[in-house]
VOGU-3710 file (C-alpha; in Angstrom, 3 decimals, decimal comma):
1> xxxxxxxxxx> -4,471/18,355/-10,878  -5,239/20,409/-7,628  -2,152/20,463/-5,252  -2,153/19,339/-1,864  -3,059/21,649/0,659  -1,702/19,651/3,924  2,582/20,348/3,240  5,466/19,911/5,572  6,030/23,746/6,977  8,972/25,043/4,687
11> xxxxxxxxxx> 7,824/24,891/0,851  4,390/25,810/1,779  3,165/29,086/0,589  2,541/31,408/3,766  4,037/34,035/6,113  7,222/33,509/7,586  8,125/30,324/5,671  11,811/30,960/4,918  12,416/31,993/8,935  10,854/28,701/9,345
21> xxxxxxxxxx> 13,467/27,532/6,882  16,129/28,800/8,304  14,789/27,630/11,662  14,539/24,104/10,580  18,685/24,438/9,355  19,471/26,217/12,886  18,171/23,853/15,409  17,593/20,100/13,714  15,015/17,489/14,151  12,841/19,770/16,957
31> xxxxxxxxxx> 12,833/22,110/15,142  11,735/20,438/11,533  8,827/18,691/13,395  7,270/21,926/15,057  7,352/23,574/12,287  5,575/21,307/10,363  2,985/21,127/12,838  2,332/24,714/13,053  2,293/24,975/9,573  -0,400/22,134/9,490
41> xxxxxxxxxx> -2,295/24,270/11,755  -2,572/27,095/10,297  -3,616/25,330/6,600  -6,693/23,851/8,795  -7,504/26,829/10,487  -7,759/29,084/7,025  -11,720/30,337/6,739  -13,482/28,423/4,183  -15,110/30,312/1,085  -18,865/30,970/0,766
51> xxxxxxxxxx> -18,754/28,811/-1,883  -17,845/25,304/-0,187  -19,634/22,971/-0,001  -21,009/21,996/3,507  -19,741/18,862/5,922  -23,028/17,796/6,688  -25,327/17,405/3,445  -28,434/16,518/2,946  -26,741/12,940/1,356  -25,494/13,029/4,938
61> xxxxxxxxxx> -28,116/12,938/6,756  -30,020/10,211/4,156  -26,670/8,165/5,041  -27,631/8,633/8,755  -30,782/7,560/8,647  -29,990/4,580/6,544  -27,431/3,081/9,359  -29,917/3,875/11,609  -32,683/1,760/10,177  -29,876/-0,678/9,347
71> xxxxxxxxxx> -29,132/-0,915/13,103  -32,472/-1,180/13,975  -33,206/-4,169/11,394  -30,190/-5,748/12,248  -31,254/-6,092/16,107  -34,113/-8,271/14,997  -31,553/-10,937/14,036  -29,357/-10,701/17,230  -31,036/-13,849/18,994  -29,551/-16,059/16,070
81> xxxxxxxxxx> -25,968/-15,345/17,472  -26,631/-18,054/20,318  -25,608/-20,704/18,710  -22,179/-19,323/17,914  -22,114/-17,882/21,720  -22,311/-21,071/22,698  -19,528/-22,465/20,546  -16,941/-19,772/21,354  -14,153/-23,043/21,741  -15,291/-24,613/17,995
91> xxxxxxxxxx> -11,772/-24,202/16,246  -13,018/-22,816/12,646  -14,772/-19,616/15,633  -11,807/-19,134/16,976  -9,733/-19,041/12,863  -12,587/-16,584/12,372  -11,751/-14,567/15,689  -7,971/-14,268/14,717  -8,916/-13,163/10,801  -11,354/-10,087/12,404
101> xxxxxxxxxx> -7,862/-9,241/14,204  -6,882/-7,401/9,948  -9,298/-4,741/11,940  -7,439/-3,830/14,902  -6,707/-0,517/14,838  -3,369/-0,497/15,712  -2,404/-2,170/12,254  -2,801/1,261/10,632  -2,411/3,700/12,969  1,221/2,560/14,198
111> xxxxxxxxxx> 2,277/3,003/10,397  0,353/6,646/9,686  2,330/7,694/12,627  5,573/6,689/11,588  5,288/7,898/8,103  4,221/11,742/9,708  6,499/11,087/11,793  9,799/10,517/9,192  7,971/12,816/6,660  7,724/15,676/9,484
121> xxxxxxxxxx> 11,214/15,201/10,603  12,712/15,801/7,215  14,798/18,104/6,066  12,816/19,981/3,268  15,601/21,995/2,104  17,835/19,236/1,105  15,260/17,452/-1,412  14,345/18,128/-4,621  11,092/19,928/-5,457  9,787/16,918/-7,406
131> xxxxxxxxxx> 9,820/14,716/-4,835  8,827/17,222/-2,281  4,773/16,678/-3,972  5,275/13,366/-3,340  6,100/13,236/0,756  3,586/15,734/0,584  1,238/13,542/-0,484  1,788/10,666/1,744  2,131/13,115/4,301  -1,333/14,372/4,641
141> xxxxxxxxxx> -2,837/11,133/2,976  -1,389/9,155/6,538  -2,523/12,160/8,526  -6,204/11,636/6,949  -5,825/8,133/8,082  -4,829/8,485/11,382  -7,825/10,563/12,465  -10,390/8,555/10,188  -9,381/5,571/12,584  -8,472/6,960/15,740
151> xxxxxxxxxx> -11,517/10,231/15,947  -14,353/6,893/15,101  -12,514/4,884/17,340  -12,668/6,852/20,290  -16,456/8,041/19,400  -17,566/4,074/19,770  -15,797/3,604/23,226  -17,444/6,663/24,649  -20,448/4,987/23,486  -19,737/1,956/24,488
161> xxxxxxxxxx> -19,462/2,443/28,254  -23,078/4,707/27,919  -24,373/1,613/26,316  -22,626/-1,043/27,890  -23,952/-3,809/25,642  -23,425/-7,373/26,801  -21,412/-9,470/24,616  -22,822/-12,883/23,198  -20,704/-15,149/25,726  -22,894/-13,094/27,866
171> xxxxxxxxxx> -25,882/-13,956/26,743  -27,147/-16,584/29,917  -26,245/-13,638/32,406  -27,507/-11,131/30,906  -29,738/-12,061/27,766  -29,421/-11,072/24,332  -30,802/-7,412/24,784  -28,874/-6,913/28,259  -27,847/-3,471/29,111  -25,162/-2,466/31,668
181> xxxxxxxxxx> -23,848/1,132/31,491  -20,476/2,348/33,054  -19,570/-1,143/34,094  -15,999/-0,605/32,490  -15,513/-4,218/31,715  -15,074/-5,608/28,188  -17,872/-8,176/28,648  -20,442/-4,921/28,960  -18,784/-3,689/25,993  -20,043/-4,333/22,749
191> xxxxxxxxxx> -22,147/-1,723/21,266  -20,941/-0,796/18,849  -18,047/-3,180/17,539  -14,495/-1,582/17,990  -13,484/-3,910/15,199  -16,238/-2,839/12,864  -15,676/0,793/12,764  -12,283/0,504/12,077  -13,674/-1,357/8,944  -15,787/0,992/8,307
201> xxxxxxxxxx> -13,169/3,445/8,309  -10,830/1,352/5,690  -13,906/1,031/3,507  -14,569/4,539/3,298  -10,666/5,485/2,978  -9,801/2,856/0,459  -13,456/4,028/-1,507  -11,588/7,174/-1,795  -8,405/5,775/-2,419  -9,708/3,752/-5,545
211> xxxxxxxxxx> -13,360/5,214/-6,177  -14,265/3,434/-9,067  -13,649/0,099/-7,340  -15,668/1,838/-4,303  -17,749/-1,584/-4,224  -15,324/-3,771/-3,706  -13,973/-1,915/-0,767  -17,705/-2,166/0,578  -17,864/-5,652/0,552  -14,460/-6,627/1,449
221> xxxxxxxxxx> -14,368/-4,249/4,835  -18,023/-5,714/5,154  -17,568/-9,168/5,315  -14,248/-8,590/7,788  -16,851/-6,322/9,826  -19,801/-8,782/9,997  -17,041/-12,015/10,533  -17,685/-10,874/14,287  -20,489/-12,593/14,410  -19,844/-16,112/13,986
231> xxxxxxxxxx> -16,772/-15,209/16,105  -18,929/-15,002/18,832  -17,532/-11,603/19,702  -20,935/-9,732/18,636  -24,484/-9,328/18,062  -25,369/-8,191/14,311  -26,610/-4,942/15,580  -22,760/-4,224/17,320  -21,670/-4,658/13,788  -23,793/-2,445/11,560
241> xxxxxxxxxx> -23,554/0,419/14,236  -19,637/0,203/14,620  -19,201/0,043/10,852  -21,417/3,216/10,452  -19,514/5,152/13,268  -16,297/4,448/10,992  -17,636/4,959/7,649  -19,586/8,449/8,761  -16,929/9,414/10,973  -13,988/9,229/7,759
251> xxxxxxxxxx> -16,333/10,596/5,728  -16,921/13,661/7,331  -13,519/14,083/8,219  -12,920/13,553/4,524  -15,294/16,158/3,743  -13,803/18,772/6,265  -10,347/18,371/4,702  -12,147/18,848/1,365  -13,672/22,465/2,507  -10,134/23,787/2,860
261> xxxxxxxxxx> -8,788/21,730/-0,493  -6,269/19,738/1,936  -5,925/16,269/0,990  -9,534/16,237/-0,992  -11,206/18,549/-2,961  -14,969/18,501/-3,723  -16,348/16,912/-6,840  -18,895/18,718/-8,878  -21,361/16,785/-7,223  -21,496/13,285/-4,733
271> xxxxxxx> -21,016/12,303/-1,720  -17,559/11,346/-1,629  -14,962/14,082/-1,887  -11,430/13,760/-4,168  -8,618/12,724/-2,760  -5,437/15,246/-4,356  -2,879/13,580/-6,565
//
């Protein structure tokens, strides 16, 4: 099995690694954690072969396309949500509201962090070598989630305030199709749903995570997604375009980490890279 290409700085192969070693002994905790960084770094910055496969395939751009049309499609049905706008106090709305919360970001980002963060701040010279592979591991696996979450997530609020999409409470203000950009209030906010491309991101991380149950994942992180509606909190197209932002967004970051054989490798063929281990 390929090895993990995203290690904390000391046992990785490289220049300088045993002054980083010693470092790490000399000054503590600082120390440990910059080290690790730079040695992150400089595993991300290595050129890529000739050989590797690109970021952006064709299969890429027939994904595109698809949410596209998806997006489009699903704006035909956004006029149905009135009901539900107009039933935003209806106490089985509000259950659903509070279940679409599993999608907050923060639930996964807050722990990715902390497990870099303790992983990081280790010291590498005091553990054995066979469980050094595994901190590795969970080490750039909760790296790879905290930018498939947070680098979508930030991508949909940019758009958001260029889009400024009304919400469905909205809807006798401004109508169903009512556009206000830079407002910088939530109301103006919805395109595309914050909550749906974080599940777009877990459904493309946990397809990776367990690729032969790859549907399951779909569906699951689908239904979460598209329980926004009948929340009231958004219009069907909010939902498909959110949940493509996160699902395109992890995947390509999946497939960047794959050209330099840290955290995934490419398969022989497919879409979805390997994840190590």
């Amino acid at each position: 099995m390929a090895r993990a290409s995203i290690l904390p700085a000391e046992y990785d192969d490289g220049p300088g690694s045993m002054n980083d070693s010693e470092k790490t002994r000399r000054h503590g905790l600082y120390s440990r954690g910059s080290a690790t960084t730079q040695r992150l770094i400089f595993r991300l910055r290595r050129p890529v072969g000739p050989a590797a496969p690109p970021v952006w395939s064709s299969q890429m751009s027939a994904l595109f396309a698809v949410a596209v049309l998806l997006t489009i499609a699903a704006g035909v049905f956004d006029p149905l949500v009135q009901p539900f706008a107009l039933q935003s106090q209806n106490a089985f709305l509000r259950f659903l509201g509070n279940v679409t919360d599993a999608a907050q970001s923060g639930w996964y980002i807050v722990p990715a962090i902390v497990i870099i963060a303790i992983i990081g701040l280790m010291d590498w010279t005091a553990i054995q070598r066979g469980s050094r592979r595994t901190l590795m591991l969970a080490y750039g696996r909760a790296a790879y989630i905290l930018a498939a979450i947070v680098i979508p997530g930030i991508v949909t609020n940019i758009i958001k305030q260029f889009v400024g999409r009304a919400r469905p409470r909205a809807m006798d203000e401004a109508g169903v199709y009512g556009f206000s950009p830079f407002e910088f209030d939530s109301l103006f906010q919805g395109f595309p749903s914050g909550h749906a491309t974080t599940a777009g991101s877990l459904a493309v991380i946990l397809m990776l995570w367990h690729p032969r149950h790859w549907w399951l994942s779909l569906i699951v992180m689908g239904v979460l997604a598209f329980a926004r509606v009948p929340a009231g909190a958004h219009y069907p197209s909010d939902v498909v375009a959110g949940f493509s932002v996160g699902a395109i967004g992890a995947l390509l970051i999946a497939r960047w980490l794959a050209r330099r054989r840290a955290v995934f490798v490419f398969r022989k063929s497919g879409l979805l890279p390997l994840m190590i281990g």
